[in-house]
Each structure stands twice: as C-alpha cells, then as structure tokens.
ZAROZA-106318 format. One line per 3 residues: number of its first residue (from 0); their letters; for each residue y, x, z of N, C-alpha, C, O. Coordinates in nm, 3 decimals. Each point is the difference from the previous one (the first is absolute). Example, Ala and Ser with C-alpha at 12.3 -4.5 7.8 and 13.67 -1.06 7.14 Angstrom:
# ZAROZA-106318
0	as	-0.569,1.319,0.780,0.119,-0.089,0.000,0.120,0.090,0.000,-0.002,0.104,0.066 ~ 0.107,-0.139,-0.138,0.119,0.082,0.006,0.109,-0.077,0.073,0.111,0.051,0.017;
# end
This chain:
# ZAROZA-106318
0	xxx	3.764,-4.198,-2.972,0.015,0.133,-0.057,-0.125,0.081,0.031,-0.018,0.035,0.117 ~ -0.066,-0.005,-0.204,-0.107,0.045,-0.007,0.005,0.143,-0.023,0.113,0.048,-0.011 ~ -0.187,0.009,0.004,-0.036,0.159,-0.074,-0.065,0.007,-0.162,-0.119,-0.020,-0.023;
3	xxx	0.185,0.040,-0.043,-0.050,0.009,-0.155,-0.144,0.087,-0.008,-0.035,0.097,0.068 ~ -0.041,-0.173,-0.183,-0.116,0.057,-0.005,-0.003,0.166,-0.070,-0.107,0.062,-0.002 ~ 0.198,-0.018,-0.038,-0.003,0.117,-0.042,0.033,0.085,0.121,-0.061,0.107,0.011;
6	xxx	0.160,-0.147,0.093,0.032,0.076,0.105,-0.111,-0.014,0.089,-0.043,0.104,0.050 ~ -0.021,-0.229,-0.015,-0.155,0.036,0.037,-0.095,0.088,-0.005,-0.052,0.066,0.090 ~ 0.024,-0.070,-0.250,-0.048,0.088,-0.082,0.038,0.194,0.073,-0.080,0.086,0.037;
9	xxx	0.138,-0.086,-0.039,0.133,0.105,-0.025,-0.035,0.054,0.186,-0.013,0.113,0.048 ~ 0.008,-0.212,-0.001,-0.051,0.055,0.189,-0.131,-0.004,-0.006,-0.055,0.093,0.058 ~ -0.025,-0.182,-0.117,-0.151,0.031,-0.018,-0.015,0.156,0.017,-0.028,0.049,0.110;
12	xxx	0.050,0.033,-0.231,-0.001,0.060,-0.083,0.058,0.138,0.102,-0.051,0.111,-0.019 ~ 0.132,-0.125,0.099,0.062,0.112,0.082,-0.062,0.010,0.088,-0.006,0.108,0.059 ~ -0.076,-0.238,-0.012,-0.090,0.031,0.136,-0.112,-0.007,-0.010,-0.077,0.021,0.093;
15	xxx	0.043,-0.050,-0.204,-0.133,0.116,-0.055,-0.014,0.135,-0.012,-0.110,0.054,0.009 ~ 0.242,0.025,-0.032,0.042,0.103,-0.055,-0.014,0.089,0.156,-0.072,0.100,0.008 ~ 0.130,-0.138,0.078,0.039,-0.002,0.164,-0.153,-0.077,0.053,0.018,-0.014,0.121;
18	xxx	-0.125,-0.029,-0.146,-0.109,0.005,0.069,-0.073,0.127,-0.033,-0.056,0.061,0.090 ~ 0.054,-0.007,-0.244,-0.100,0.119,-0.099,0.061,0.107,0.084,-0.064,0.105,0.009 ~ 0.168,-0.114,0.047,0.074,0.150,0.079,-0.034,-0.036,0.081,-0.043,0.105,0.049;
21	xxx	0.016,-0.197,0.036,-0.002,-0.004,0.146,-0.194,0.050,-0.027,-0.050,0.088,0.070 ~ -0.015,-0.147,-0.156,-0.143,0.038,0.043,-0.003,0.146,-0.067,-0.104,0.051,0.043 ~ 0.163,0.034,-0.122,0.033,0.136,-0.041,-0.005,0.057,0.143,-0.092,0.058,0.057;
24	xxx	0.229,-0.092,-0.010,0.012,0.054,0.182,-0.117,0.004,0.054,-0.045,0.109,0.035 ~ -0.018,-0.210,-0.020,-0.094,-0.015,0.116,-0.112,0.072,-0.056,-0.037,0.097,0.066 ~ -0.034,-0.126,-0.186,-0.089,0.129,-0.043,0.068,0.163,0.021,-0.076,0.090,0.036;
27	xxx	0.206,-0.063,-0.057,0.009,0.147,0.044,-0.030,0.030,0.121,-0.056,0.108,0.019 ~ 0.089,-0.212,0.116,0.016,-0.002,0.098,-0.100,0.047,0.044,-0.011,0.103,0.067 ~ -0.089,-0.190,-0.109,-0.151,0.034,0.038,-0.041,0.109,-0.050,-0.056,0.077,0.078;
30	xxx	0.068,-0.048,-0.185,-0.063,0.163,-0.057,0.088,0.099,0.103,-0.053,0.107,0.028 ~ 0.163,-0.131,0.020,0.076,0.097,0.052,-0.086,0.007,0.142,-0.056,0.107,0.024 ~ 0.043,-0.211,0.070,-0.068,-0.021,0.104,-0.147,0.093,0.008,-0.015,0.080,0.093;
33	xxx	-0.059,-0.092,-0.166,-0.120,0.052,-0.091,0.033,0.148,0.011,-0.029,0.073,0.095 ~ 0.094,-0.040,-0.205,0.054,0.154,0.053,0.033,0.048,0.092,-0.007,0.123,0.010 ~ 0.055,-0.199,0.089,0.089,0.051,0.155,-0.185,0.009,0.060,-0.047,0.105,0.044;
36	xxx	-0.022,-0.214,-0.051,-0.129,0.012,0.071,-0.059,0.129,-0.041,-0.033,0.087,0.080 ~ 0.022,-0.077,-0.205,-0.078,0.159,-0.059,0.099,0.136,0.090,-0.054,0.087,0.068 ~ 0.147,-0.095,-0.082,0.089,0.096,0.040,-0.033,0.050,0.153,-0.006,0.107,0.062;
39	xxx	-0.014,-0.260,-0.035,0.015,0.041,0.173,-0.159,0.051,0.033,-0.008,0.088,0.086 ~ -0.101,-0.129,-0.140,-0.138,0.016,0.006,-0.011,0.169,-0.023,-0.073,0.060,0.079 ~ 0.129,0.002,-0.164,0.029,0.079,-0.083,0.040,0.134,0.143,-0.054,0.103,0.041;
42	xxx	0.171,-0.177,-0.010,0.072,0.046,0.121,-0.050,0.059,0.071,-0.004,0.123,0.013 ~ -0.053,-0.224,0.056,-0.129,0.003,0.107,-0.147,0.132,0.001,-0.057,0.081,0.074 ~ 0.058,-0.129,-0.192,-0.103,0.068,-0.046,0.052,0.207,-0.006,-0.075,0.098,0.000;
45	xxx	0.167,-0.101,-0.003,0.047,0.139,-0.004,0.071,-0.001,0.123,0.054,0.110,0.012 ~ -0.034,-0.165,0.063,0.058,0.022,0.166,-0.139,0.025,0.044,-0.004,0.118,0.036 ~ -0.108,-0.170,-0.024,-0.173,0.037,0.047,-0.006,0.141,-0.053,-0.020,0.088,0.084;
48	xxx	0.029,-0.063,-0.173,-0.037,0.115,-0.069,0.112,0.127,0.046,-0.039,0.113,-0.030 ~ 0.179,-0.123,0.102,0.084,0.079,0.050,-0.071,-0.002,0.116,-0.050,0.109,0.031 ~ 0.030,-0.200,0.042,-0.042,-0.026,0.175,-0.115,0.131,-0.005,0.011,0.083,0.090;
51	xxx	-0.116,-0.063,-0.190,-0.123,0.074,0.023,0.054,0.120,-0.023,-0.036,0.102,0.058 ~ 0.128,-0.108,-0.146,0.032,0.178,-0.066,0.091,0.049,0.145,-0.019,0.113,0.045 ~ 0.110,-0.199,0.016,0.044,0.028,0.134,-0.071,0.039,0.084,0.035,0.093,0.072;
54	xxx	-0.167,-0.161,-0.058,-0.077,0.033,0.102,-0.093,0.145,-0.042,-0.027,0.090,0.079 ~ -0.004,-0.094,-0.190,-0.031,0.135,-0.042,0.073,0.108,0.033,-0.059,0.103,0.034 ~ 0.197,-0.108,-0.037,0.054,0.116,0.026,0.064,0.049,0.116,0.051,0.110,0.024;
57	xxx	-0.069,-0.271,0.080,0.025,0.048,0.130,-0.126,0.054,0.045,0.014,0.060,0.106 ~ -0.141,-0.060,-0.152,-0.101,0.044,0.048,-0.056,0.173,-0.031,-0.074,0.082,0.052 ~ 0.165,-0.094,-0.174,-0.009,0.177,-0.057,0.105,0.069,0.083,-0.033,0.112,0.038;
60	xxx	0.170,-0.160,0.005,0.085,0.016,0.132,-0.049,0.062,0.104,0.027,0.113,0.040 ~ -0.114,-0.204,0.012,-0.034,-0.005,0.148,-0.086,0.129,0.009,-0.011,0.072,0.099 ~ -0.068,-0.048,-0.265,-0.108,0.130,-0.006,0.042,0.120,0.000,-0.056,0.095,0.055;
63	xxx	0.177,-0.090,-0.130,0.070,0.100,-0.040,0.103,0.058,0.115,0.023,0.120,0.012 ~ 0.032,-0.218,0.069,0.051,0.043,0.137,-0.119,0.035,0.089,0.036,0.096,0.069 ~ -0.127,-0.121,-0.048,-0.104,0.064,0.078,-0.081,0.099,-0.045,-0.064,0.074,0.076;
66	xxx	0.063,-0.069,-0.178,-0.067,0.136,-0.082,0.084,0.135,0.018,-0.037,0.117,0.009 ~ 0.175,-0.181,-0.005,0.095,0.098,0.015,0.026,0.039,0.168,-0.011,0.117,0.037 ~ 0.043,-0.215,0.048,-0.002,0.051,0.137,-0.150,0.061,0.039,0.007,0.095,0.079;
69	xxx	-0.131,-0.129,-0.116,-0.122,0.098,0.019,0.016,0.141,-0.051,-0.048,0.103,0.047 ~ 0.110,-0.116,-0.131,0.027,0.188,-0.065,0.097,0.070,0.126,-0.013,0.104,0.066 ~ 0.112,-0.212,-0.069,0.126,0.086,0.131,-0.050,0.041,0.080,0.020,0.113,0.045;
72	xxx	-0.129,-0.227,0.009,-0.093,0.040,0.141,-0.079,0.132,0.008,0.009,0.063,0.106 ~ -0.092,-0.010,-0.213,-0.114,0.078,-0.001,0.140,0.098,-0.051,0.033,0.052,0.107 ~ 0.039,-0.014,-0.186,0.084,0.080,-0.034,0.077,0.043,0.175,0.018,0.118,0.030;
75	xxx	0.010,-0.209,0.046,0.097,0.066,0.087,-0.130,0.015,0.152,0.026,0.038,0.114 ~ -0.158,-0.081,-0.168,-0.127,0.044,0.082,-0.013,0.179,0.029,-0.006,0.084,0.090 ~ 0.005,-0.107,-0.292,-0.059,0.127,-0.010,0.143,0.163,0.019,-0.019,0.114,0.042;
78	xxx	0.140,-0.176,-0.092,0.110,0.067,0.076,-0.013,0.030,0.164,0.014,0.113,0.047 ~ -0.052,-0.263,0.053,0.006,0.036,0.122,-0.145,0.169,0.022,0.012,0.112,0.050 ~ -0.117,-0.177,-0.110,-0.058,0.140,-0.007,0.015,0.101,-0.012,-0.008,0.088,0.086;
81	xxx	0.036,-0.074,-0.216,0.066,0.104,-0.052,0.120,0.081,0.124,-0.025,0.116,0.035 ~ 0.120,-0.171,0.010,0.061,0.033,0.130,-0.066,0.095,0.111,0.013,0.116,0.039 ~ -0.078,-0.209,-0.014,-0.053,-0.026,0.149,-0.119,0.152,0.009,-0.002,0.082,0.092;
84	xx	-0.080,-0.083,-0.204,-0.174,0.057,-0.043,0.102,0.127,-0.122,-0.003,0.115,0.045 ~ 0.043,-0.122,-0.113,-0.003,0.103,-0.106,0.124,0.116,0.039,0.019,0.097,-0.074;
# end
C-alpha cells in the first residue's frame, strides 16, 4: 500500500506552500531585527543627547543657586550696615 501519485503530488505542493511561508517569516524576521537595531541606535543616540541637556541644567542650577545666595549675602551685609552705621 503505497501513496498515490496525485496525493504525492498534493503534499509536494503543501510543503512548498509551508517552505514560501516559512522563508516569508524569516525575511520579516530579519527586517524586524534590523528595525529593533535602528530603534535601539536611535535610542541611544537621544539618551546622549538627554545626559548633556541634564548636565546643562544642573550646571545653570548650581549658578543660579549661588548667584542667588551671593545677593542674600551682600543684601543682609548691607542691612547689617545699614543697622549698625545709619
């Protein structure tokens, strides 16, 4: 009891059908992979670019709190004067 040549035929024919999808898959796979690489490069590339703008503005911080306690200082200088002399 053999397998008829049309039903042969007939599985040929399905697992050809089931290889063209399986290499469909694997080309998306890869383009998808491809994209995840761009994405993450991408990523990266704008996490560097937050890191500096962070550091920029802890550094305008640090100016702006000391610009401001130098005013308190000479402001409660020139009050103690003012006191003490006027």
């Amino acid at each position: 009891m053999g397998v008829l040549r049309e039903e042969y035929r007939e599985i040929l024919s399905r697992l050809e059908l089931l290889e063209q999808g399986y290499e469909r898959l694997r080309d998306d796979i890869a383009w998808l992979k491809e994209e995840i690489r761009k994405v993450r490069r991408e990523m990266s590339r704008i996490n560097s670019r937050i890191d500096e703008i962070n550091a920029r503005i802890d550094s305008m911080i640090r100016w702006t709190v000391g610009t401001v306690s130098l005013f308190g200082v000479l402001i409660t200088a020139v009050m103690m004067i003012l006191k003490f002399f006027g």
